[in-house]
N, C-alpha and C positions, 0 to 999 in steps of 0.2 A: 709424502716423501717420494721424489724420483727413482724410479727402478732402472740403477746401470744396466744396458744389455752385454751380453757377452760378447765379448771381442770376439771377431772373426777367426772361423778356423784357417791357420795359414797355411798361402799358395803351393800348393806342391811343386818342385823344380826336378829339374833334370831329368833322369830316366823312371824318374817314382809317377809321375807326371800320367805315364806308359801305363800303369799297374790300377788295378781294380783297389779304389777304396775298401772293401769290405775285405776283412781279414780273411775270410774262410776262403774268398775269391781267389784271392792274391795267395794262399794256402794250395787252391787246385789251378793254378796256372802255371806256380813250381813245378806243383808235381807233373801238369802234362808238356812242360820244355823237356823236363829230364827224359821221362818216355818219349819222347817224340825222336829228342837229338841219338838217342840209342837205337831209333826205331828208324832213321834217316842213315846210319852206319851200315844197321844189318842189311838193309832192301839194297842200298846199295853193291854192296860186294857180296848177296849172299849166294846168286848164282854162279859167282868166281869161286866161292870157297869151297862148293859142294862140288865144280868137273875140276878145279886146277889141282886142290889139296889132297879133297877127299877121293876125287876120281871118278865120278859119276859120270856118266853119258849124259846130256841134256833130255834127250827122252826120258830115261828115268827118273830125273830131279823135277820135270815137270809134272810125271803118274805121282810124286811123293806130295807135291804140292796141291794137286787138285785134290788129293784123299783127303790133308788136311782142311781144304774149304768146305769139303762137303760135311767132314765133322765138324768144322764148325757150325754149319748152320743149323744142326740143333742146340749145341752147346750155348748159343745167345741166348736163345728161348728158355731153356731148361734154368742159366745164372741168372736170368731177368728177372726172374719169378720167385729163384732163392731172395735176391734183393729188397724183392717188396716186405715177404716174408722177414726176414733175418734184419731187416736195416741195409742201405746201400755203401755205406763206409766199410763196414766188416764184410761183407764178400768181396768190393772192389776191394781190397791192401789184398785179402786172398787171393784173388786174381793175379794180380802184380808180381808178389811173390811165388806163386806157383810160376808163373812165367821166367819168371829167372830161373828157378829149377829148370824147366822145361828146356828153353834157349842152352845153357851148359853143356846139356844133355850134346847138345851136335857138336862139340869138341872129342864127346865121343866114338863118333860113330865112325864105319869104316868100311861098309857094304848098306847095298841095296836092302836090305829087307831093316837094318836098323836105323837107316835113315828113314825109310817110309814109318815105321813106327815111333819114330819124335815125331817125327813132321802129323801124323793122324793127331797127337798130343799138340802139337805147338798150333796148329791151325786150330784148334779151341778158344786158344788165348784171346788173341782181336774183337773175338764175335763175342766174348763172355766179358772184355774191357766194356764194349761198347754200352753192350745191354746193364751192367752193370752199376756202368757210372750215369746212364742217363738220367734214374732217379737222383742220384749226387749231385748232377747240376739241377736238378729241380730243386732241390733242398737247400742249396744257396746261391739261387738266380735273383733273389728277391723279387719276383715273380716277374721274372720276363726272361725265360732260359733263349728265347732266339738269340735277344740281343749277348747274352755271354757264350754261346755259343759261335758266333760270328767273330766274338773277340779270341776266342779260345783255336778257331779256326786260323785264325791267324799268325796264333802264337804256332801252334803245330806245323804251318808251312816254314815258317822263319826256323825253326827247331830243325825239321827234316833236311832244311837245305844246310846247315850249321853240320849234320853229322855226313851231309853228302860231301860235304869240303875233306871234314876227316877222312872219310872213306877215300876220297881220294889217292890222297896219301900212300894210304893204305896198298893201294891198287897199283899204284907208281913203285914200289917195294916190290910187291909182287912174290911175298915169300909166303910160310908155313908159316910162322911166327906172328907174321903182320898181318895177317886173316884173322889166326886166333885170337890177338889182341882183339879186335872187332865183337868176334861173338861172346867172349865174356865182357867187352863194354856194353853188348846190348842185352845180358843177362841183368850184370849192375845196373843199368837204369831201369828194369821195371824193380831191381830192390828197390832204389835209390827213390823211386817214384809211390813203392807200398809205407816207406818210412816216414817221407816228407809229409803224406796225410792220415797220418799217424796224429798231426798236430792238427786235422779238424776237429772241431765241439765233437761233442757224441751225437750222430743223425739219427734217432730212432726207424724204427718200422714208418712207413705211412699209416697213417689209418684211415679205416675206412669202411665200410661193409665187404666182408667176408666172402666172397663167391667161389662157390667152388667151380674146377674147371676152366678150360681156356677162354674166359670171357673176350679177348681180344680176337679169335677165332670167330666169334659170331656177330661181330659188330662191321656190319657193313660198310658203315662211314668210313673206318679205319681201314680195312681190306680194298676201297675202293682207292682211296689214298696210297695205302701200299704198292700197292699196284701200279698206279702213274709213277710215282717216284720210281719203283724198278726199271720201268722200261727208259727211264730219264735216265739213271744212275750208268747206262752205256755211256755216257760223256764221259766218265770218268777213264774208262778206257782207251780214250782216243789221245791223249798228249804220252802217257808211258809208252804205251803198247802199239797203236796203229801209227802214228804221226814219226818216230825212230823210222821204221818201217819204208814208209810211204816216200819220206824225204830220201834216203839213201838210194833204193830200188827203183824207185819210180820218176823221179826229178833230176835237173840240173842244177839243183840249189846247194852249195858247200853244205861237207859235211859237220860244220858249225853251226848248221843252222836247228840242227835239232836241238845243240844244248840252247841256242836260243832262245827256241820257244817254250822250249819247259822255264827255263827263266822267266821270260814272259808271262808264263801263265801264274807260274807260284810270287812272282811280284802283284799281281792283279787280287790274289787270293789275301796276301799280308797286307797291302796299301789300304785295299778299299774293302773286305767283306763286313768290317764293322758297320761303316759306314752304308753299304748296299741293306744291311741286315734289318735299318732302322725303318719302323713305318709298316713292317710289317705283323700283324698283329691278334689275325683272325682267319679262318679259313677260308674268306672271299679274297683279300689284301696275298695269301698266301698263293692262291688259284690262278690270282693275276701276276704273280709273280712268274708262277710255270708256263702259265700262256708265252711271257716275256722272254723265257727261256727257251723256249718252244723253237721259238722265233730265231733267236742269237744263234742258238745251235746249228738252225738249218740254213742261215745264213755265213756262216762260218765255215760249215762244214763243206758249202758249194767254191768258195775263196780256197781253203785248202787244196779241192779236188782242180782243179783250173790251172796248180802248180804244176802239172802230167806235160810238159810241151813245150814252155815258152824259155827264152834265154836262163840264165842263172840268176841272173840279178830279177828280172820279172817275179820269175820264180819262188823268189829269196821275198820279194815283197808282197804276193800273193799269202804264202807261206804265215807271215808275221801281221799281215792284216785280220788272217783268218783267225788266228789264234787271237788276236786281240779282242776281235768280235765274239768268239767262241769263248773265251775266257770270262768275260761279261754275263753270257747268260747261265755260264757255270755258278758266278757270283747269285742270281738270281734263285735258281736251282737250288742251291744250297740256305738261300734264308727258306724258302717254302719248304724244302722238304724238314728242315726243324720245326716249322713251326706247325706241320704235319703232325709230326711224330708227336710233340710234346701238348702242342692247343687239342687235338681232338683225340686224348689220350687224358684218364680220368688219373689223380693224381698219387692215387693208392695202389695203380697196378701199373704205374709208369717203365718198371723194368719188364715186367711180362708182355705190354704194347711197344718199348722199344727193342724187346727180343726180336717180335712178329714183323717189323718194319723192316728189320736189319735183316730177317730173313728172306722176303722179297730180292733187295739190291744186294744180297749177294749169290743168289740166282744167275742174277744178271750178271754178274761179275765175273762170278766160274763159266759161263759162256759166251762172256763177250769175245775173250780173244780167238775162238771157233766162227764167233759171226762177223766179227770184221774181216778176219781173214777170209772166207768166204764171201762176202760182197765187196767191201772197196778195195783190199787187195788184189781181189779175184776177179772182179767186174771191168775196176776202175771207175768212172767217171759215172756209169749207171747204180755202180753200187751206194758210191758216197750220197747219189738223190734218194739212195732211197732209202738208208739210215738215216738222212736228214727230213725225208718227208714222213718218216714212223716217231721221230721225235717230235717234229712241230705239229704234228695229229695228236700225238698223248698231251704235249703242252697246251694245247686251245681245247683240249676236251678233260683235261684235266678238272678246271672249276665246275661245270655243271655238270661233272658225272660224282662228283663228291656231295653238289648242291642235290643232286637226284637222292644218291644213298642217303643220303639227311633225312629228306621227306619221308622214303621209305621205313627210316627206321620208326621217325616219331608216328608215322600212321599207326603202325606196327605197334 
């Protein structure tokens, strides 16, 4: 007797098309639009709401912001580790929703000393999402977290730039009222974001053998990894913070040109990281990724600098070539350093190895905008050679300084 097969499962159409088959997927890509688009609101106007509303001096709002980075960078490591421990579902929705509380907190405040103490509270937050959820996407990547991660990176650019529209708005108002709106909308989206995965399975603990102590601490593989990636993740500082900057003060290129390029760059980050993400798989395929980026970076970053001189329109196309270039090995950068964190990362202490990675680049992060300002701002055209020739040195020494710690460790 012939055995009917099953009819095909039918074609997905229209925007479903966009969305992760797997439920639990399609479960944490709600949840990080929602976060994201609240998280694209706040960053927006949050520096308008703390000197126009609340009245801060910019000096002060920035001493309140760096306190918060520095706490957070224990706060990843310390949640990472609750995660593996406890299950990574039930501390991330904690996280989230403490975050809301948190965020509220700044429709309170009203002086310096109780803005710096949200802000030591709220700069927790990011660094304890991060570490958090990294075991969560391991637990429903179906074992390949780069490539959902790539996709998930993409959703988070399209989200940020969704809540930058709103902020807009917001910003065009220019009142008390229309701030506040904003920071309880970006209290509500991390509720908004602890409820929606509320509707994943139950993730258990990982398991795994027992270790006591910082095992990610001693594992050279990963610290040597760490490590490259921090001194790479300065890229990330150059389209916000240096390139605003550089364009207005330093160029003849309109002052359009900056929202340009950040378009530019967050179109390159949604189009194609999925797609950049694939292929990459192991930590040689990873290595030669940051080589490639190495490269992009420092090639980009010399296009940019060259913008210091020439007509407007030259300017304007130096400008957007750079970023184009620059933007590409950002794409690059980003599958490696996932597949960093996640391939050479055992899979029971994935929140305690993603605390320790996230602790590196944001290192880097709390003093980039001290180091750019100090060389390409400050230099100009000898500066920008030589953040771009410190990035394509950790890029091309990246792979066989991880391939080194390898050997060492298995000798060992």
């Amino acid at each position: 007797m012939a055995v009917t097969a099953p009819p095909p499962a039918p074609a997905r159409s229209g925007p479903r098309r966009l969305l992760p088959t797997s439920p639990a997927q399609r479960i944490l890509t709600f949840a990080t639009f929602t976060n994201s688009f609240g998280g694209g609101m706040f960053t927006t106007a949050s520096a308008l709401y703390f000197t126009r509303v609340v009245g801060l001096p910019a000096e002060q709002v920035a001493i309140g912001l760096f306190g918060g980075a520095m706490a957070g960078l224990i706060a990843g490591v310390l949640v990472g580790r609750l995660a593996d421990r406890w299950g990574p579902k039930r501390v991330h929705i904690t996280v989230m929703l403490l975050g809301g509380a948190v965020i509220s907190c700044f429709t309170l405040i009203g002086s310096f000393w109780s803005f710096f103490a949200v802000s030591l509270v709220a700069g927790m937050i990011i660094p304890a999402d991060v570490s958090s959820k990294a075991p969560l996407i391991r637990a429903v990547a179906d074992g390949n977290p780069t490539a959902l991660i790539g996709y998930l990176r993409s959703v988070i650019n399209l989200a940020l730039a969704f809540g930058s529209i709103v902020a807009g708005f917001a910003i065009q108002i220019d009142s008390r009222p229309a701030y506040l709106a904003l920071v309880v909308c970006r209290a509500l989206a991390y509720v908004g974001c602890g409820l929606i995965l509320l509707r994943l399975p139950r993730i258990a603990a990982a398991t795994g053998k027992k270790e006591r102590g910082w095992t990610a601490l001693r594992d050279r593989t990963y610290l040597s990894a760490t490590s490259a990636n921090a001194v790479l993740s300065l890229n990330y500082a150059v389209p916000g913070f240096l390139l605003p900057l550089w364009i207005v003060e330093h160029t003849s290129a309109p002052r359009w040109v900056v929202s340009a390029v950040l378009v530019l760059n967050m179109a390159f980050v949604v189009l194609l990281q999925v797609k950049v993400s694939r292929g990459v798989h192991d930590e040689n395929t990873a290595g030669q990724r940051m080589a490639w980026a190495g490269v992009a970076f420092a090639a980009g970053l010399t296009l940019m600098a060259l913008a210091d001189g020439p007509s407007r329109w030259t300017a304007t196309g130096l400008l957007l070539g750079g970023m184009a270039v620059f933007a590409l090995g950002e794409l690059w950068f980003a599958a490696a350093s996932t597949q960093y964190c996640f391939g050479l990362a055992p899979a029971h202490l994935q929140g305690q190895y993603a605390g320790v990675f996230g602790l590196g680049s944001g290192v880097m992060q709390a003093v980039a905008p001290a180091v750019l300002s100090l060389l390409p701002l400050g230099m100009g055209l000898p500066g920008w050679l030589l953040i771009g020739a410190l990035l394509l040195c950790v890029g091309l020494g990246s792979r066989p300084l991880v391939a080194w710690a390898g050997r060492e460790r298995a000798s060992a």
